[in-house]
C-alpha positions in Angstrom: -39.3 6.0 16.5 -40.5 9.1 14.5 -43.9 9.7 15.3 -46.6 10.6 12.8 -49.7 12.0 14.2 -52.6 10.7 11.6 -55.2 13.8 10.9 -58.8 13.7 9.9 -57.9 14.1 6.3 -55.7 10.3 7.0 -58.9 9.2 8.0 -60.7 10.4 5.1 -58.6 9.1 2.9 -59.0 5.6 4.2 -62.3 5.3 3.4 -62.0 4.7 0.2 -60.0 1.5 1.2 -62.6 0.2 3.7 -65.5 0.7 1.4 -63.8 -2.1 -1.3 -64.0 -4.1 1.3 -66.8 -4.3 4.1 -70.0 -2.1 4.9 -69.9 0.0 7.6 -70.8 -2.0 11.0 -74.3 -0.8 12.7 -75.0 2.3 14.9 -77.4 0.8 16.7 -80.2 3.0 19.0 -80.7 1.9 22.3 -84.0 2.2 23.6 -83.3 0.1 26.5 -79.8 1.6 27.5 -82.0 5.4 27.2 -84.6 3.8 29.5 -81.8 2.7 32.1 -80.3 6.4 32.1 -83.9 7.5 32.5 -83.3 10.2 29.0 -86.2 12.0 28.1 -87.6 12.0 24.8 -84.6 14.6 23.4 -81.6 12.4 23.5 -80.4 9.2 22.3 -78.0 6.8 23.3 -76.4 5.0 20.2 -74.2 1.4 20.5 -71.4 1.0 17.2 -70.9 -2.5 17.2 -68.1 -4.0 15.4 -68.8 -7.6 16.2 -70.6 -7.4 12.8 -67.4 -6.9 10.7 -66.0 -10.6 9.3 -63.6 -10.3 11.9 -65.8 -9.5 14.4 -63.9 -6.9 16.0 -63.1 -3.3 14.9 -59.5 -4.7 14.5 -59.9 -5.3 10.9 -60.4 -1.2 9.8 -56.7 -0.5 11.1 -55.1 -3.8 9.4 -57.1 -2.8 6.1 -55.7 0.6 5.9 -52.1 -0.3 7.0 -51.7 -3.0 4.4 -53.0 -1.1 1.7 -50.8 1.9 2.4 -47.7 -0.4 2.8 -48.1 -2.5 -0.4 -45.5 -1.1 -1.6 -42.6 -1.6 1.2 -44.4 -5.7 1.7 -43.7 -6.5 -1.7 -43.4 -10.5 -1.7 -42.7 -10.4 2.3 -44.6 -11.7 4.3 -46.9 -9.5 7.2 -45.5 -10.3 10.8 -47.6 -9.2 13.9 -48.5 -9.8 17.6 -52.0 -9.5 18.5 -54.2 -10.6 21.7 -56.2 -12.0 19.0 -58.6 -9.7 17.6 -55.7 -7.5 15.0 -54.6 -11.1 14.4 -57.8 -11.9 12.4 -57.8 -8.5 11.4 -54.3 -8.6 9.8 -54.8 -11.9 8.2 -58.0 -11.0 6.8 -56.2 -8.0 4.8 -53.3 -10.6 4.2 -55.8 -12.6 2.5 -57.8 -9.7 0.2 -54.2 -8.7 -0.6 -52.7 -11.8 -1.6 -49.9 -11.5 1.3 -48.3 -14.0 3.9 -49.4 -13.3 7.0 -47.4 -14.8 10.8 -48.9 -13.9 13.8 -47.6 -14.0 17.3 -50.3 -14.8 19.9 -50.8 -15.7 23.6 -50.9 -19.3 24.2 -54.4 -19.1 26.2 -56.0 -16.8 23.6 -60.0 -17.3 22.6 -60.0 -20.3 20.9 -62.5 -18.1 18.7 -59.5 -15.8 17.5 -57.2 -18.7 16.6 -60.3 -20.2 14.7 -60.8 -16.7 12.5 -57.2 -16.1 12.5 -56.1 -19.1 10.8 -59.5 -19.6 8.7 -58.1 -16.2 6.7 -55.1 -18.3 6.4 -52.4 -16.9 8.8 -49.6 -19.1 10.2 -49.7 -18.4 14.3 -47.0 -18.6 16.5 -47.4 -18.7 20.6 -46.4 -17.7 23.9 -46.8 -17.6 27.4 -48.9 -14.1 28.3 -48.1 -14.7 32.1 -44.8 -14.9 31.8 -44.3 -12.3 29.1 -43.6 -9.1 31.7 -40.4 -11.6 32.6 -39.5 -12.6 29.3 -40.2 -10.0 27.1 -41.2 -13.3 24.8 -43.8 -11.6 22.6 -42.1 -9.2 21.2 -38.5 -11.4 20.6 -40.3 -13.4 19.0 -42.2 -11.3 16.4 -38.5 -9.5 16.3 -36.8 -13.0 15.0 -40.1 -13.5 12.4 -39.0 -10.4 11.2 -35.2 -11.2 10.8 -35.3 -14.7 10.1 -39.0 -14.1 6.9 -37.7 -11.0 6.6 -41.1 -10.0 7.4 -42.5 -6.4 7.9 -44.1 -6.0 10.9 -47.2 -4.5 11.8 -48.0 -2.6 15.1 -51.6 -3.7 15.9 -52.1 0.1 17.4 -49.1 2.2 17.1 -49.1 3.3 13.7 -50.6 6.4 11.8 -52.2 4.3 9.1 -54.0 1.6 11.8 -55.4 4.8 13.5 -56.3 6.0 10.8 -58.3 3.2 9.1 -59.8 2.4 12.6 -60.8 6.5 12.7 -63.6 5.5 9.6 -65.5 4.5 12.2 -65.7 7.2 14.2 -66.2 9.2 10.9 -69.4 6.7 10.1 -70.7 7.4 13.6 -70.4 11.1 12.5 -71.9 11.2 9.5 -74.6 9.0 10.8 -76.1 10.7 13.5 -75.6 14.4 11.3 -78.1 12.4 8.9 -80.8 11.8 11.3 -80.0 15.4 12.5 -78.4 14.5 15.9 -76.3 16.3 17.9 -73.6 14.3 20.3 -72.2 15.0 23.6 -70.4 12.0 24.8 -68.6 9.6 22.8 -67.4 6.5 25.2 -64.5 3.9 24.1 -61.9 1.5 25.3 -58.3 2.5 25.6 -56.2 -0.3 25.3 -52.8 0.5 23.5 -55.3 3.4 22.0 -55.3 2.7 18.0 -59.1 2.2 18.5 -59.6 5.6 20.6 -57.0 8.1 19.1 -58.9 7.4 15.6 -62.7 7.7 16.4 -61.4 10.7 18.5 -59.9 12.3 15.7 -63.0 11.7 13.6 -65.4 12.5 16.4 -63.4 16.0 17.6 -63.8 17.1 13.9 -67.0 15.9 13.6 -68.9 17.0 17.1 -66.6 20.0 18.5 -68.0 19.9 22.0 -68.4 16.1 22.6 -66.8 14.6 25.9 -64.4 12.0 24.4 -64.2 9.5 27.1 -62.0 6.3 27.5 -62.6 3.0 29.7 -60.7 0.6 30.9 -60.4 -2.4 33.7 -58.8 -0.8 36.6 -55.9 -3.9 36.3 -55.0 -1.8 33.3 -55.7 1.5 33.7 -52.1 2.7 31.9 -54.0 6.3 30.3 -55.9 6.6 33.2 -52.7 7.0 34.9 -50.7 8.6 31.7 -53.2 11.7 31.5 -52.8 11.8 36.0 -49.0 12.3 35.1 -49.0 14.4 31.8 -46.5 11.3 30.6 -47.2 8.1 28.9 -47.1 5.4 32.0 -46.4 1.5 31.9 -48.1 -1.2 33.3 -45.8 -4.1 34.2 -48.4 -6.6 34.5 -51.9 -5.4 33.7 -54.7 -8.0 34.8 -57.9 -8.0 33.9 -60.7 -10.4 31.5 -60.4 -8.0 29.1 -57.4 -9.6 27.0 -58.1 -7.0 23.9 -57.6 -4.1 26.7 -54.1 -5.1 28.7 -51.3 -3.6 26.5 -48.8 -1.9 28.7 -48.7 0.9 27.8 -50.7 3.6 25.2 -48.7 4.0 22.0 -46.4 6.9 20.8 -48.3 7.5 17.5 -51.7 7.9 19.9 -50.6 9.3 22.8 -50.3 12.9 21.2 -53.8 12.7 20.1 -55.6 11.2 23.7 -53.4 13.7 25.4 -55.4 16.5 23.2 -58.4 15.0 22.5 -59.1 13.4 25.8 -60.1 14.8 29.4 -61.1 11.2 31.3 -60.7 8.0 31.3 -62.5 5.9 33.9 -61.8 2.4 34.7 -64.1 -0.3 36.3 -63.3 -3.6 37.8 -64.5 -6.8 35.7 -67.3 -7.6 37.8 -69.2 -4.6 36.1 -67.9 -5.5 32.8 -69.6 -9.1 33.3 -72.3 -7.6 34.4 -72.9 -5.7 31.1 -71.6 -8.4 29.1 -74.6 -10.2 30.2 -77.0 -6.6 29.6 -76.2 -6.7 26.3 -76.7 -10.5 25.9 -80.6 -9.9 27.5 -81.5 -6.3 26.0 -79.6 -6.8 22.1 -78.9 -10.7 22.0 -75.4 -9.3 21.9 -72.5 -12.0 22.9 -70.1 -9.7 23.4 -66.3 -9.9 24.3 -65.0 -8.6 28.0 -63.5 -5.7 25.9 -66.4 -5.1 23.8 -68.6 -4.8 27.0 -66.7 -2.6 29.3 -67.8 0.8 27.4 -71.8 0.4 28.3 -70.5 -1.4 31.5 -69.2 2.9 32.4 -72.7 3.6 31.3 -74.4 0.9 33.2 -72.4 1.4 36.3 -72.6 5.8 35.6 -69.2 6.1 35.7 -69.9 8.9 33.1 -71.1 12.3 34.1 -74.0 12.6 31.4 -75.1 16.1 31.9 -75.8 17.9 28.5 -78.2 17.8 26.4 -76.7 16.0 23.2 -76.9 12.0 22.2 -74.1 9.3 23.8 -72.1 6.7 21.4 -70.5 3.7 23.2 -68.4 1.3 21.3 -69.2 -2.4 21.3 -65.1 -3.1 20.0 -65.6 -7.0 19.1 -67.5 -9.9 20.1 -65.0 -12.5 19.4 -65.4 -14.5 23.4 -65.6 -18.6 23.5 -69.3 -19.4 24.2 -68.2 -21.7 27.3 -66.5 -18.2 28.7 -68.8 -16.1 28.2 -71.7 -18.6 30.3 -69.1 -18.2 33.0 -68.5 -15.1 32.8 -72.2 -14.1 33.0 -73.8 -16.7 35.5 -75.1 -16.0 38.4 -75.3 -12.4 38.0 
């Protein structure tokens, strides 16, 4: 695979393509996550929630850019993808603005939430078994045989320069958001998953904010960059376990890895006790019903995972809120 590092001036130019279709999702000021952190009056502590996009996840930015910069190579073939759930909504969403046939490959015991917005864009979904899959390698054979039998192209739901670079707008919204109200930032928390999400609000938020800490999260059943930036190599998970199904991809993708290895100094992970616990935070401070995945960034707050010395504002992603209201009352009882 040759590997094509997206810049800030990628991200830039993707803007364009997300403004034709969606308004930027809210930077929202948290008054009670400030009064939890005990901040004085000086700083700020900002959530970006993507569970306002029609998608509800952040998924759709990447899946926007990449079709529009690959309209030329689809042609009349369909889209083929595998996605946990959210990038499947995301891609069929941009299937559907772009007039394009869309197959997904999901897990059989996805959200029933994702299949709902995945197929309501009009995607056609295939499934498979997600416990199994470290043994079978199903996924990916069978997004391989979409591909060869609809002679589909396939789209990486993380490792690609254009998906990081659409999801980088983002970051670049965040930017130019708080440089309106005349903010300064010194820690920008997000989830690392496969890392399409991270490497482009990094790139947007290293440009942007020079001396912000750009911190990842993730569940310590999946904690493959943790581990990556220990060993100075890109490290696989065989089996990574955790509630967070948008976080457990095995392993951080070429086309991010080069920026998270620059960009990044820390990643801290947390078991999903605390990420249920800030599921249901959000849920009592912001009404927010957010995912496991969407969560686990103000659960590192919550839990002060992060070193927040400084004197600048803090940005945590909320990623998506796509959870099945019957999961998310369990997830969140009793605590």
């Amino acid at each position: 695979m040759s590997v094509r590092v997206a810049t800030i001036d990628d991200v830039r130019q993707a803007v364009d393509v997300m403004s034709q279709h969606l308004s930027p999702p809210p930077l929202i000021r948290s008054y009670a996550l400030e009064h939890a952190l005990g901040f004085d009056e000086s700083r700020r502590v900002w959530l970006k929630d993507y569970g306002w996009t029609p998608v509800g996840s952040f998924k759709l930015f990447g899946a926007l850019n990449w079709t529009a910069q690959n309209l030329e190579r689809i042609g009349d073939r369909p889209i083929a993808a595998h996605s946990s759930g959210n990038f499947a909504s995301g891609i069929s969403f941009a299937g559907m603005r772009y007039s394009k046939r869309v197959i997904i490959v999901m897990p059989e015991s996805a959200p029933k939430i994702k299949f709902e917005r995945t197929r309501s864009f009009g995607a056609e979904i295939r499934t498979y078994n997600i416990l199994t899959d470290p043994q079978t390698g199903e996924r990916d054979r069978l997004t391989r045989e979409i591909s060869e039998q609809e002679n589909a192209l396939q789209a990486s739901p993380y490792d690609d320069a254009d998906v990081i670079s659409g999801n980088g707008v983002g970051g670049l919204q965040i930017v130019e958001e708080l440089q309106r109200h005349g903010r300064t930032l010194s820690h920008f928390i997000c989830q690392v998953s496969g890392g399409g999400l991270m490497a482009g609000h990094a790139v947007a938020i290293a440009d942007g904010f020079p001396q912000a800490r750009i911190i990842g999260v993730e569940p310590t059943g999946a904690d493959d960059f943790r581990q990556s930036l220990a060993k100075g190599e890109r490290v696989r998970i065989e089996k990574p376990d955790s509630i967070c199904d948008g976080l457990l991809s095995y392993d951080v993708g070429e086309h991010n890895w080069p920026i998270l290895r620059s960009l990044l100094t820390e990643s801290v992970a947390l078991p999903d006790l605390a990420t249920r616990e800030a599921m249901k935070w959000l849920y009592d401070q912001h009404g927010m019903r957010t995912e496991p995945s969407g969560a686990i960034a103000t659960a590192a707050l919550l839990q002060e995972k992060v070193d927040l010395s400084g004197d600048g504002d803090v940005v945590a992603v909320v990623s998506g809120r796509n959870v099945d209201e019957e999961r998310f009352r369990e997830w969140t009882r009793n605590l």
